[in-house]
LOMI-316239 format. One line per field, with one value per residue (C-alpha): residue in one letter; z, y, x. Coordinates in nm, 3 decimals. Layout:
residues N
residu <- A:...
z <- Z:...
y <- Y:...
x <- X:...
***
This chain:
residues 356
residu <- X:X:X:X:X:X:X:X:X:X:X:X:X:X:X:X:X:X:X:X:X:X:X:X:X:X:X:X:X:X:X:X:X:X:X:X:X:X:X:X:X:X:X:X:X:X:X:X:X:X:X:X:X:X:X:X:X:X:X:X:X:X:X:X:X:X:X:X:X:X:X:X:X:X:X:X:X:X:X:X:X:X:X:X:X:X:X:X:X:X:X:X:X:X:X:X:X:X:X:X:X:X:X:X:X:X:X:X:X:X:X:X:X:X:X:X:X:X:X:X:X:X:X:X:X:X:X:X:X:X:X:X:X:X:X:X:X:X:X:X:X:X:X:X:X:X:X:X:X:X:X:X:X:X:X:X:X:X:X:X:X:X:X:X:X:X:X:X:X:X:X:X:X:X:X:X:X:X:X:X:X:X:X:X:X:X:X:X:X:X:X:X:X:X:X:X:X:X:X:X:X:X:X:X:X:X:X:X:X:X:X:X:X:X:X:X:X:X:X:X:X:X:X:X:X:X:X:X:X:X:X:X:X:X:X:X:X:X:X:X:X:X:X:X:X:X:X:X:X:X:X:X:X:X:X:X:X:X:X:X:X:X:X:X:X:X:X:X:X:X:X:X:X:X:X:X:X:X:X:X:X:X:X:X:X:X:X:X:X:X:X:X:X:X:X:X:X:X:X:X:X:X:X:X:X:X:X:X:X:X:X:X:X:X:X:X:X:X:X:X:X:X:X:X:X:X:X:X:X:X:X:X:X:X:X:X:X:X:X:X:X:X:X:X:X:X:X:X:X:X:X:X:X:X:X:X
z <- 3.572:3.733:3.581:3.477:3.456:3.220:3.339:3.679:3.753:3.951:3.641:3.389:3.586:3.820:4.067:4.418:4.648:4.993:5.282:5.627:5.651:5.891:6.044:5.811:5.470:5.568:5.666:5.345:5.131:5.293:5.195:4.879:4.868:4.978:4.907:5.109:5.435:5.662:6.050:6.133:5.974:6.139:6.284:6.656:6.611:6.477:6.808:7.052:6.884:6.880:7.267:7.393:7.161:7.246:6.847:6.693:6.428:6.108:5.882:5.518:5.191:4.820:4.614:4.222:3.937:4.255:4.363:4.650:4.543:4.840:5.242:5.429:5.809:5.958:6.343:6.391:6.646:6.707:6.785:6.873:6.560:6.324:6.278:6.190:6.080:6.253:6.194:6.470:6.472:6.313:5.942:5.657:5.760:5.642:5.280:5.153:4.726:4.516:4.251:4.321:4.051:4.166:4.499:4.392:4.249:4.586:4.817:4.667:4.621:5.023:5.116:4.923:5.114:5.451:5.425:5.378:5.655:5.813:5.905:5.875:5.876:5.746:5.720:5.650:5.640:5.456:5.456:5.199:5.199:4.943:4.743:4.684:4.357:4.213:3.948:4.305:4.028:4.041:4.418:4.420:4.134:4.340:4.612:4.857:5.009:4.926:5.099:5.067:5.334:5.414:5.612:5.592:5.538:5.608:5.373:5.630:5.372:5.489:5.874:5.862:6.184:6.495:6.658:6.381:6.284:5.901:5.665:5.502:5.829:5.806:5.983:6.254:6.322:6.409:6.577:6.807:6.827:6.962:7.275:7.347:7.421:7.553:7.815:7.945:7.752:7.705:7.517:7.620:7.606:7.737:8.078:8.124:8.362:8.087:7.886:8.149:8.372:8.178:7.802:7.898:8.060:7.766:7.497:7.717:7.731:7.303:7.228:7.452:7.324:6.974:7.096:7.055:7.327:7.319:7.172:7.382:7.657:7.988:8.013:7.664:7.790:8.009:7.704:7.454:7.697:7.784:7.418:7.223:7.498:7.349:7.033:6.826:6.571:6.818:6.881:7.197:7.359:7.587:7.716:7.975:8.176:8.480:8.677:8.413:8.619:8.478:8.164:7.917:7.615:7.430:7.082:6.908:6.612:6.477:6.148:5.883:5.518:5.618:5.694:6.028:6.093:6.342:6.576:6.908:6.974:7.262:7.462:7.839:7.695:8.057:8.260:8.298:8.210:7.874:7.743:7.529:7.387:7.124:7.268:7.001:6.740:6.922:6.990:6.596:6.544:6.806:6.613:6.301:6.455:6.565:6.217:6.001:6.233:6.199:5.809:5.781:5.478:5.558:5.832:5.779:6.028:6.008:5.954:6.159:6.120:5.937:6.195:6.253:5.921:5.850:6.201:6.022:5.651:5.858:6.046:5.686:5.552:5.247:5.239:5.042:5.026:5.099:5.073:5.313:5.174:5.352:5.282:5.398:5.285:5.208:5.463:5.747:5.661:5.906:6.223:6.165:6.182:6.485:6.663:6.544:6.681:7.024:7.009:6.912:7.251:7.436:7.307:7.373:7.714:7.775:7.671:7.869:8.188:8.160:8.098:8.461
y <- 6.742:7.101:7.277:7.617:7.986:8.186:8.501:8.443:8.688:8.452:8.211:8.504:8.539:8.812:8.726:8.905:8.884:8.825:8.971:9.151:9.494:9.727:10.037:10.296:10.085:10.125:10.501:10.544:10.365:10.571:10.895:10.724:10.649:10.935:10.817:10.485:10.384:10.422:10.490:10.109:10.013:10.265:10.076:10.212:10.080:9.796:9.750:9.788:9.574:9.286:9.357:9.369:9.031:8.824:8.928:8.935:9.164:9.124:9.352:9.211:9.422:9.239:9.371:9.336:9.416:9.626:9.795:9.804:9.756:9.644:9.634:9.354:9.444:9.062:9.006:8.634:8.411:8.072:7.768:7.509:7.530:7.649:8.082:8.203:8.596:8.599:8.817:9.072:9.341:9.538:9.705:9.805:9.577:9.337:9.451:9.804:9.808:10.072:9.920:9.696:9.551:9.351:9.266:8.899:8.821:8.953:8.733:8.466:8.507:8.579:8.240:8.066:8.224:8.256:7.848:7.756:7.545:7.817:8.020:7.741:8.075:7.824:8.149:8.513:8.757:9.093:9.374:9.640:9.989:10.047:10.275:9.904:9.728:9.477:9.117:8.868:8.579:8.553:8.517:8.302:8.064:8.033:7.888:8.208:8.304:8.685:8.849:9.185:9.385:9.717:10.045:10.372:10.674:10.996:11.312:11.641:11.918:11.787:11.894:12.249:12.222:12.359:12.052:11.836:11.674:11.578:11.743:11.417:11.288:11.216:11.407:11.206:11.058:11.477:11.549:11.191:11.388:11.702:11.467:11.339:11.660:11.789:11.490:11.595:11.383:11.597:11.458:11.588:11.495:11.176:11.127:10.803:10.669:10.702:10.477:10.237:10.204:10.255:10.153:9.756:9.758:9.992:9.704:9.467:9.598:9.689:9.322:9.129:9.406:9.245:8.868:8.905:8.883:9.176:9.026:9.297:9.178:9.378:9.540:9.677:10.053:10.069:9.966:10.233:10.503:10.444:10.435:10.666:10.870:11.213:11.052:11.357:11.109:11.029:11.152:11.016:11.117:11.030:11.078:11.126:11.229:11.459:11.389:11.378:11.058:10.865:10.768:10.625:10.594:10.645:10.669:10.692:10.772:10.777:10.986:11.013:11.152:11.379:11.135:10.999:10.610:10.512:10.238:10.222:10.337:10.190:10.323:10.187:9.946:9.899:10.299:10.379:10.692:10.700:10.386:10.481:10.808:10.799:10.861:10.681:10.922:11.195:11.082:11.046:11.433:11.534:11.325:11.432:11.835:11.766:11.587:11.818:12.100:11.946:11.931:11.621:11.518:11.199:11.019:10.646:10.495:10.140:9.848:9.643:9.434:9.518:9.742:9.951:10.026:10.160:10.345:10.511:10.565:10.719:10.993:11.070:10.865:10.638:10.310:10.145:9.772:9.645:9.328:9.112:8.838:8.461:8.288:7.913:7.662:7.338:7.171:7.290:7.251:7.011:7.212:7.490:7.305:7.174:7.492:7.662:7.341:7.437:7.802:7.780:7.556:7.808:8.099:7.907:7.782:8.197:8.270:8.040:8.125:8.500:8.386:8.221
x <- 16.487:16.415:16.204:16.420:16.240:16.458:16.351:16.485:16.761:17.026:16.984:17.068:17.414:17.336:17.557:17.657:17.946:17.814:18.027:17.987:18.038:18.089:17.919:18.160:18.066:17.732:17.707:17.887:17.624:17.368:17.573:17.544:17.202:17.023:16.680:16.688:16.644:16.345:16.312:16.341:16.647:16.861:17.188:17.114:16.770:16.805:17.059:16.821:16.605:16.847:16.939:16.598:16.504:16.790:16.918:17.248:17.269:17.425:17.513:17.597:17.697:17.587:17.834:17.832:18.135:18.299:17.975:17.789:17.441:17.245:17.252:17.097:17.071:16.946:16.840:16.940:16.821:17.000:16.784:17.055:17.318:17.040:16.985:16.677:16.634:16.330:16.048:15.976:15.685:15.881:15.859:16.049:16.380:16.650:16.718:16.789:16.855:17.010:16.772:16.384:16.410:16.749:16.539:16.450:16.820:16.939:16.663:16.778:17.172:17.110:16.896:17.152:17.494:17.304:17.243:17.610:17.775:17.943:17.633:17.341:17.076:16.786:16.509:16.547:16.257:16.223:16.000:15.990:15.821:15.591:15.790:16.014:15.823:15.992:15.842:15.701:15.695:16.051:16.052:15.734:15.836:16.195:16.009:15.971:15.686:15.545:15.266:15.147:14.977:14.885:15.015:14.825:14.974:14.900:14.978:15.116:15.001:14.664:14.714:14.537:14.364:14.580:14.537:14.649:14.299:14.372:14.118:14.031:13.911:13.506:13.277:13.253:13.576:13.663:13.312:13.493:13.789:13.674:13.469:13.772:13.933:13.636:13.596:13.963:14.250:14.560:14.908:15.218:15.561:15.630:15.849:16.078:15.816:15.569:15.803:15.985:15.674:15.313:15.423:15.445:15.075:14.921:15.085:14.942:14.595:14.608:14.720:14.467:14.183:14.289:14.314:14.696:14.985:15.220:15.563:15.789:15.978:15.909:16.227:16.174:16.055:16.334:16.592:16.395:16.436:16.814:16.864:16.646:16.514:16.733:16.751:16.625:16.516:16.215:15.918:15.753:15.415:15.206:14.795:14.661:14.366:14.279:14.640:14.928:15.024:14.746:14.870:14.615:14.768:15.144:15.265:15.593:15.707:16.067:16.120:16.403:16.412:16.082:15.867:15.751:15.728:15.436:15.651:15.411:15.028:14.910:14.597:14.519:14.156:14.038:14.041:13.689:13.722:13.879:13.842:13.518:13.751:13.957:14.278:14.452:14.344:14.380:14.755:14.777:14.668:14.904:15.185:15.107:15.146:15.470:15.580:15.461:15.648:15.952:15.943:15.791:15.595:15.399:15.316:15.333:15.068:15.152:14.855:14.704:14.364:14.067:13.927:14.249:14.324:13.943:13.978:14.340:14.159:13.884:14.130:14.255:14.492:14.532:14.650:14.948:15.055:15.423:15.543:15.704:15.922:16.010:16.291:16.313:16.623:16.485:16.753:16.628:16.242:16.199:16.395:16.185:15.859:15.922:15.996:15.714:15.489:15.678:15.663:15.255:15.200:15.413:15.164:14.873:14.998:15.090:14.753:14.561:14.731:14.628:14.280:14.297
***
């Protein structure tokens, strides 16, 4: 006999009514919702996303006695007849709540509707700003899998300095700073051959310099350009040093609700004559200029490995743990297995070739 927790929320009768919605349903729950959303899980976003991944995106409202309570924005892949809302390296996306606390009842109304025979979605994944708490043991005794890491965020009223170095930076992280500068890196605006042409070799040379393979496809710059490149929304810029040709490193941030989201920072690991600068922090001061001139409070850095987030705590920043949230339907266990065994090889295969 199951074994029955009587705490969980979807056992107490919580129950949601699971349906697509549409771009108007969910501008209006937005109008609604003032306080929600984040720059990642904006609809255009989210679009480009899904176009440059191979994605379909689907937009589904949980609605509850009438109300709309909670927004679940999903990029699906299909593998054969199976869906997977994969995980990208993205953050902050698939599930928007009017209330936390409802977060596990709604993971796990959605892993139960997004199994059915008519969608056969067999894993969902969610990630949740910190500002999102909500009881983990429901989700965790329900079979999901929840793990917390970090992102490092950095507080505007802080940025005194005219070139944006955050007081709380140490002592030497600014005296690093100010050689960078000093040695000739400038940041300026970023041009659409920044983006189309120099962003895929700078995620290139950041991933290998972490033993990683960048996950963008190569015609990614050219897509965020076409899309976002007068998006107001963005903030793109780019460093470089002596010719403003030779681009050595890029960041972009998109913001929304005063607060600036850290999407790419990418520095070029292998130019002789800035790869021993810190162009990536000076990129972050110049960032965190222009978001605290256009009225934002916080600058949300983003994580990364041990190293990167005690290179972001040292430019001034504090750090904050959000939780991202796996669903996996028991029928399709032994699918997914399999095409993770096939997808590892593939990386390892990709990886070994570039080593040649």
């Amino acid at each position: 006999m199951a074994k029955v927790h009587p705490d969980l929320p979807h056992l107490r009768g919580d129950r949601y009514r699971i349906s697509r919605i549409d771009g108007g349903a969910i501008k209006e729950f937005y109008l609604r919702n003032p306080s929600l959303g984040n720059g990642f899980n904006r609809p255009s976003f989210l679009q480009t996303l899904a176009t440059s991944f191979g994605r379909e995106v689907v937009h589904l409202g949980l609605d509850r006695a009438g109300s709309l309570e909670a927004v679940a924005s999903l990029l699906v892949q299909r593998i054969g007849p199976i869906g997977n809302a994969q995980s990208l390296p993205i953050r902050y996306t698939g599930l928007e709540s009017v209330n936390s606390h409802d977060v596990p009842s709604q993971v796990l109304a959605l892993r139960k509707w997004l199994a059915g025979p008519k969608r056969r979605i067999g894993r969902a994944h969610y990630s949740f700003p910190p500002t999102v708490v909500f009881d983990s043991s429901e989700l965790e005794f329900g079979g999901v899998s929840v793990k917390y890491n970090e992102t490092c965020v950095l507080d505007l009223e802080e940025i005194s300095d005219e070139n944006g170095i955050p007081l709380g930076a140490n002592r030497r992280m600014k005296e690093r700073l100010r050689q960078t500068w000093r040695h000739g890196v400038v940041v300026r605006d970023s041009w659409s051959s920044d983006v189309v042409d120099a962003m895929p070799r700078l995620l290139e040379s950041t991933y290998v310099r972490n033993k990683g393979v960048s996950p963008y496809p190569t015609d990614f710059g050219n897509l965020l350009w076409n899309r976002h490149g007068d998006d107001p929304a963005f903030t793109m810029k780019t460093a470089h040093i002596g010719s403003s040709s030779n681009v050595v490193g890029m960041a972009i941030g998109i913001t929304h609700n005063h607060r600036m989201y850290s999407f790419i920072i990418a520095k070029d690991n292998e130019d002789e004559a800035s790869k021993n600068l810190n162009v990536n922090g000076v990129l972050i001061t110049e960032m965190a200029r222009r978001a605290k001139e256009i009225g934002c409070t916080h600058y949300d850095l983003g994580g990364g490995t041990p190293g990167i987030i005690d290179f972001k705590r040292r430019m001034g920043s504090r750090t904050a743990p959000y939780a991202n949230v796996t669903t996996a339907h028991p029928a399709y266990t032994a699918a997914f297995l399999c095409w993770e065994g096939l997808k590892r090889f593939r990386e390892w295969t990709m990886g070994e070739s570039r080593r040649r």
